[in-house]
C-alpha positions as CSV (number, residue, x, y, z in Angstrom):
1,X,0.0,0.0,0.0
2,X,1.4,3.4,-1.2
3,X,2.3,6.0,1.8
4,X,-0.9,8.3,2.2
5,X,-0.5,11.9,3.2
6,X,-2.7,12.3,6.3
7,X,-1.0,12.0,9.8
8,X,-2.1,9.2,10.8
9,X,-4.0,6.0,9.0
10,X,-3.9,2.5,10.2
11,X,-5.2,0.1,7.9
12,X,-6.5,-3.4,8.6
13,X,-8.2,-5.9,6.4
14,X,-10.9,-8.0,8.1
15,X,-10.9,-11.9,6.6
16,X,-14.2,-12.9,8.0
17,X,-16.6,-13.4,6.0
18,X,-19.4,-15.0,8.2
19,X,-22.3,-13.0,8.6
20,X,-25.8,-13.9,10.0
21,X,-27.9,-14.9,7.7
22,X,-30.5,-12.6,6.0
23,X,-27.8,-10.2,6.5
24,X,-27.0,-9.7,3.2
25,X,-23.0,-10.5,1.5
26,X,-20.4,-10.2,3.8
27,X,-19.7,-6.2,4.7
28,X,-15.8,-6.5,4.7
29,X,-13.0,-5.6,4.2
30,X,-12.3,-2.8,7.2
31,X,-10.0,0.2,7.5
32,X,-9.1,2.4,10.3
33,X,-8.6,5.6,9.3
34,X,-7.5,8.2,12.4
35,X,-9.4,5.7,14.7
36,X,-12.3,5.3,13.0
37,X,-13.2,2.0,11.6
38,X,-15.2,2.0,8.4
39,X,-16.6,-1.0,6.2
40,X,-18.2,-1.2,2.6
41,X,-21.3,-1.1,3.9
42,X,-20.8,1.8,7.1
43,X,-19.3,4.4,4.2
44,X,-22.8,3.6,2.1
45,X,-24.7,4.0,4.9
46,X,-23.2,7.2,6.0
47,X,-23.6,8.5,2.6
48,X,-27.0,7.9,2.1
49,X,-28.3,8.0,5.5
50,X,-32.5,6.8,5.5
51,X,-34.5,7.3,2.7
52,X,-36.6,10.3,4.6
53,X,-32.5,12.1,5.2
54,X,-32.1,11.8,1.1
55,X,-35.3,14.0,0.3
56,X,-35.4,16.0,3.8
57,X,-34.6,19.6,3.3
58,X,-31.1,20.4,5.9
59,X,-31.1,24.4,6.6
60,X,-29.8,26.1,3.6
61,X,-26.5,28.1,4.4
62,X,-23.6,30.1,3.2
63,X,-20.2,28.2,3.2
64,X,-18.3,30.7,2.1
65,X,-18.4,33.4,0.0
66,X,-20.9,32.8,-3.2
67,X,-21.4,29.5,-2.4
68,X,-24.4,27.8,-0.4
69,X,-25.6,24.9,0.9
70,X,-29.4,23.9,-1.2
71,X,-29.5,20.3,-0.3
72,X,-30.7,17.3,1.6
73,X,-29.1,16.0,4.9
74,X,-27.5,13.8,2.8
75,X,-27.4,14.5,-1.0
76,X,-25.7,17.8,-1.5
77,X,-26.4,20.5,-4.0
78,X,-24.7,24.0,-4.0
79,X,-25.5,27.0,-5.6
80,X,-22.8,29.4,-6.7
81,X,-24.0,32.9,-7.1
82,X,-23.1,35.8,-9.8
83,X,-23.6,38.5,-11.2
84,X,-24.9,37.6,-14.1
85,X,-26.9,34.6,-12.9
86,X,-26.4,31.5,-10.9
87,X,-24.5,27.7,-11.1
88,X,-26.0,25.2,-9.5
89,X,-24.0,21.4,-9.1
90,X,-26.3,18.9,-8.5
91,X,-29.9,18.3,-9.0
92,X,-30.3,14.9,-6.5
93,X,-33.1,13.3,-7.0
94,X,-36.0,14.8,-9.0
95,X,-37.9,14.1,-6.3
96,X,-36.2,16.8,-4.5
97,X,-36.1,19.4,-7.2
98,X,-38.9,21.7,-5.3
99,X,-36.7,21.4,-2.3
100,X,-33.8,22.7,-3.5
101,X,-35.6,25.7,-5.0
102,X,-37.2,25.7,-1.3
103,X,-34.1,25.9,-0.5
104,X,-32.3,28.8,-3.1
105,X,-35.3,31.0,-2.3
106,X,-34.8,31.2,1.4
107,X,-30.9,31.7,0.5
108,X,-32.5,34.9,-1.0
109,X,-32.2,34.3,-4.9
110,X,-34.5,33.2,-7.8
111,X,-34.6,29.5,-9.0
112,X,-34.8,30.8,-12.3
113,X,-31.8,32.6,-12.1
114,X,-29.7,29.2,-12.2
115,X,-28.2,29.8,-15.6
116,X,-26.1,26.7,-15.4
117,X,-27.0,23.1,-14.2
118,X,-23.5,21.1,-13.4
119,X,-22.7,17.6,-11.8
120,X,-20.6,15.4,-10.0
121,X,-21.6,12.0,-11.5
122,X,-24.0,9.9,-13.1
123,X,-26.0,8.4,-10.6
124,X,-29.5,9.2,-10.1
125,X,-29.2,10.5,-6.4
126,X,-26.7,13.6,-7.8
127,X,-28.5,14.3,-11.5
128,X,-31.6,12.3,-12.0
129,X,-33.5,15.6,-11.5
130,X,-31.3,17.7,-14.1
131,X,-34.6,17.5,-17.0
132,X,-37.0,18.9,-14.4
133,X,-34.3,21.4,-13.4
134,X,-33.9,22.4,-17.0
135,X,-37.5,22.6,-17.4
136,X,-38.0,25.4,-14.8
137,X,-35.4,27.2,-15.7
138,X,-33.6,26.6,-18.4
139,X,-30.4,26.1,-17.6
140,X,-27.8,24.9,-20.1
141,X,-26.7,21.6,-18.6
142,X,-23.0,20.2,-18.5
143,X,-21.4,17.4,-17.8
144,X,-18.0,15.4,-18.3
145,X,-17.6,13.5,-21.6
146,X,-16.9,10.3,-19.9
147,X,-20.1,10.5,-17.9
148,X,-22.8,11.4,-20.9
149,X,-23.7,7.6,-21.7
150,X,-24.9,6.5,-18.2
151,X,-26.8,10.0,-18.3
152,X,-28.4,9.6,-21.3
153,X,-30.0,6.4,-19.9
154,X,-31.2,8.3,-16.7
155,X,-34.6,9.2,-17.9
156,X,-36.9,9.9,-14.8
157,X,-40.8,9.8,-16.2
158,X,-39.2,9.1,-19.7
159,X,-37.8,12.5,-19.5
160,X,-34.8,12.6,-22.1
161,X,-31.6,13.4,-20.1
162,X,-30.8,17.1,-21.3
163,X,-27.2,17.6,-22.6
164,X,-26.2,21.3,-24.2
165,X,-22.4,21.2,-24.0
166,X,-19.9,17.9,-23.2
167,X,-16.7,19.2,-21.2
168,X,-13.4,17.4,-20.6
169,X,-11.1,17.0,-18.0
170,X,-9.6,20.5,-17.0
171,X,-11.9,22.5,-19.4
172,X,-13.4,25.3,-17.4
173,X,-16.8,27.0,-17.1
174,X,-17.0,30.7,-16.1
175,X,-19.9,33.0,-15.2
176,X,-20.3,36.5,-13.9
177,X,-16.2,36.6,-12.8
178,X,-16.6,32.9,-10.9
179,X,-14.4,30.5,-12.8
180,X,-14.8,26.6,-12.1
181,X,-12.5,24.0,-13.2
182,X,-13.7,20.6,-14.1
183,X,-11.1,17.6,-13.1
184,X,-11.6,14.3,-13.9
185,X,-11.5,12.0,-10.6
186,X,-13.3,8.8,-12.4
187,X,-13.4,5.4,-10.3
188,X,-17.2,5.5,-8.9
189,X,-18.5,6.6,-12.2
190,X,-16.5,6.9,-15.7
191,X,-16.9,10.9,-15.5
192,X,-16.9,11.4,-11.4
193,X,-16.5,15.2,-11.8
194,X,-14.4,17.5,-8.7
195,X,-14.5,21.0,-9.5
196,X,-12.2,23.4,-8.1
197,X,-13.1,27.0,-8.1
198,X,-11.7,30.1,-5.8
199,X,-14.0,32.1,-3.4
200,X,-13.8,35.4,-1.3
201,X,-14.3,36.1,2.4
202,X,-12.9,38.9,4.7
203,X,-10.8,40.1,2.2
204,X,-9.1,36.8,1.8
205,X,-8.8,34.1,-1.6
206,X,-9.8,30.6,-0.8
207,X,-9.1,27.4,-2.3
208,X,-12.7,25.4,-2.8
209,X,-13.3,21.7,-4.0
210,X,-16.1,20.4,-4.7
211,X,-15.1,16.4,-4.5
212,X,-17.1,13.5,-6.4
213,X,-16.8,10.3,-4.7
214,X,-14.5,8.4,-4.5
215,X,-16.0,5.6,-2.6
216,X,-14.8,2.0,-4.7
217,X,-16.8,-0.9,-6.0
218,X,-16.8,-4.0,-4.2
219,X,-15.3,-5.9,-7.6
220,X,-12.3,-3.7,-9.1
221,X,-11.2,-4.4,-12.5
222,X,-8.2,-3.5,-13.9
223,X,-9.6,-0.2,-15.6
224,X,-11.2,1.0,-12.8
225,X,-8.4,0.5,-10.0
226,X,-6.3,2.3,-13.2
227,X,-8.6,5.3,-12.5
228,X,-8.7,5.6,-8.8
229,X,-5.0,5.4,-8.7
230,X,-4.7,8.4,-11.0
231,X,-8.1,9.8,-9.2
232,X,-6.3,9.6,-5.8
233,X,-3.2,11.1,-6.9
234,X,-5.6,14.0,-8.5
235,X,-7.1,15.0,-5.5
236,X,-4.1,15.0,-3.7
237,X,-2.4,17.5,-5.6
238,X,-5.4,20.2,-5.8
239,X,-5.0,23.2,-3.4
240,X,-7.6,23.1,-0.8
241,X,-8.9,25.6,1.9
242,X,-12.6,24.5,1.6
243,X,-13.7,20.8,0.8
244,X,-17.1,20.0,0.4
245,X,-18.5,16.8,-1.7
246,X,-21.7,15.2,-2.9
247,X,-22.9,13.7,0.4
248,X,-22.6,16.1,3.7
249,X,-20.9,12.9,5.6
250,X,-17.6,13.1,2.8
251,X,-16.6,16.7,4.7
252,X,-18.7,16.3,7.8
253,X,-21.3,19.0,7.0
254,X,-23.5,18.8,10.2
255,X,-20.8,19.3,12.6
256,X,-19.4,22.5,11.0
257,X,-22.9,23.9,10.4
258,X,-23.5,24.2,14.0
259,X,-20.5,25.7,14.6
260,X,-21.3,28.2,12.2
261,X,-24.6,28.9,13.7
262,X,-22.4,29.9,16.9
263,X,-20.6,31.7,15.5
264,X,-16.6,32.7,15.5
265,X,-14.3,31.2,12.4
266,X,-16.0,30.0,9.5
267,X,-15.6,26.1,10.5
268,X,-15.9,25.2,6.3
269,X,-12.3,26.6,6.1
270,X,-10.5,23.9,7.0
271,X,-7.5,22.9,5.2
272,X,-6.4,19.9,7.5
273,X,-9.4,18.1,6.6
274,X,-9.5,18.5,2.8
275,X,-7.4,14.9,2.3
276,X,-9.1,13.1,4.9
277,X,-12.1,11.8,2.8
278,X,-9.6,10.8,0.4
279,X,-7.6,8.9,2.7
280,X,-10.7,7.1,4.1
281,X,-11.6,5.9,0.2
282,X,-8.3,5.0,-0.6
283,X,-7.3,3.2,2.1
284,X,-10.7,1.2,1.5
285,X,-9.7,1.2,-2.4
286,X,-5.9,-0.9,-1.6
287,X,-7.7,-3.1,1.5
288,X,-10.2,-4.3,-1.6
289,X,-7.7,-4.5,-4.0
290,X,-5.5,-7.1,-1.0
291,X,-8.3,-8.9,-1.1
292,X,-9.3,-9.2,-4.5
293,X,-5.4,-10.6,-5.5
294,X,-5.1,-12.9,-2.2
295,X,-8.3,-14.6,-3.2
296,X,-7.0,-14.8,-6.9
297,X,-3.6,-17.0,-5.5
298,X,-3.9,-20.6,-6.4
């Protein structure tokens, strides 16, 4: 297993595999990442939380600057505000389309002022509601090249997945003097999208990510353990004040939120942390990898 930048990270494969029965497959391997112990099934869980935290509005806030929270407890969306209109980066579920414009209005702006609908990756719980979005506002949706196939075959109602321009990794996308750079982090999905961008707050420039998962199969081929080693090794080197990602758990959204309520130091700027999701994933990544080639030897 490669060196991994974070402090501390102990990392230990659980053999097992007996589990009660009606359980499900076996939930292993496990990692400990700065004491913590996660497994296949924990990181999912802590992701996706119940199926009443995925469509339950969480209190829409600033993080920093002209970007804001719009999202679910556990499905994130943020809106970036300009000028001359608004970004917003995922549409979740369209279930939960009325929710995030719940959500943009009490942040004080216009749902129809979204001029541009982005992503982090083509699963329906981050951009199945991009048609309905696009409907109400007409947005010009964009998304990675690598990602358009599995979006075309997202068609919520039969809805045709809308698609006005196909970027590529490192293209960027610019409105009203907010610049954000697309950078291809595939390994979850074939176009997992992070986007960088920069944002302003008591006179000072901060480094913002926007991270798509990186959370690994439980079967990795060749191809995709190719992509999450370049992926890894991609998020690594992006400057970082501010991490956020596409679930709240990935940059521990509910814990900083109520710091911000009291007050003090914005608790979002927090360059320690920015590597830490990463380290949890990839440490979970290599211990699935161990296990896939031990149980390959004759």
């Amino acid at each position: 297993m490669k060196k991994l930048s974070m402090i501390v990270l102990i990392l230990s494969v659980s053999l097992s595999y007996a589990q009660t029965a009606g359980q499900g497959p076996p939930d292993h391997p496990s990692v400990t990442v700065q004491g913590r112990t996660y497994t296949p099934r924990s990181i999912l869980a802590r992701n996706m939380g119940t199926p009443e935290d995925q469509t339950t509005q969480f209190p829409p806030h600033k993080i920093i600057g002209n970007i804001y929270y719009v999202g679910t407890r556990t499905l994130s969306s943020f809106l970036i505000v300009t000028p001359q209109g608004n970004i917003l980066i995922n549409s979740t579920y369209e279930r939960n389309v009325p929710t995030i414009e719940k959500s943009v209005q009490q942040s004080g702006f216009k749902f129809s002022d979204i001029k541009i609908l982005l992503g982090t990756h083509a699963h329906g719980d981050h951009q199945e509601g991009d048609a309905a979005v696009k409907q109400l506002t007409g947005a010009q949706v964009m998304m990675m090249a690598e990602d358009v196939p599995a979006l075309r075959e997202m068609k919520p109602g039969g809805k045709e997945h809308p698609i006005d321009k196909i970027l590529h990794d490192g293209e960027s996308v610019t409105l009203g003097g907010t610049t954000l750079v697309a950078h291809l982090t595939a390994g979850h999905t074939r176009g997992c999208t992070t986007w960088t961008t920069k944002a302003q707050e008591g006179g000072k420039t901060y480094n913002v990510v926007i991270n798509c998962s990186l959370r690994p199969p439980n079967v990795l081929t060749p191809p995709i353990t190719d992509e999450f080693n370049r992926s890894f090794k991609r998020v690594r080197s992006l400057p970082c004040d501010v991490q956020v990602g596409d679930h709240p758990a990935q940059y521990d959204m509910q814990t900083k939120y109520a710091k911000l309520r009291s007050g003090g130091r914005n608790p979002f700027i927090d360059p320690a942390s920015c590597k830490l999701e990463a380290d949890i994933e990839e440490a979970m990544f290599h211990a699935i990898l161990a296990e896939q080639q031990k149980a390959a030897q004759p």
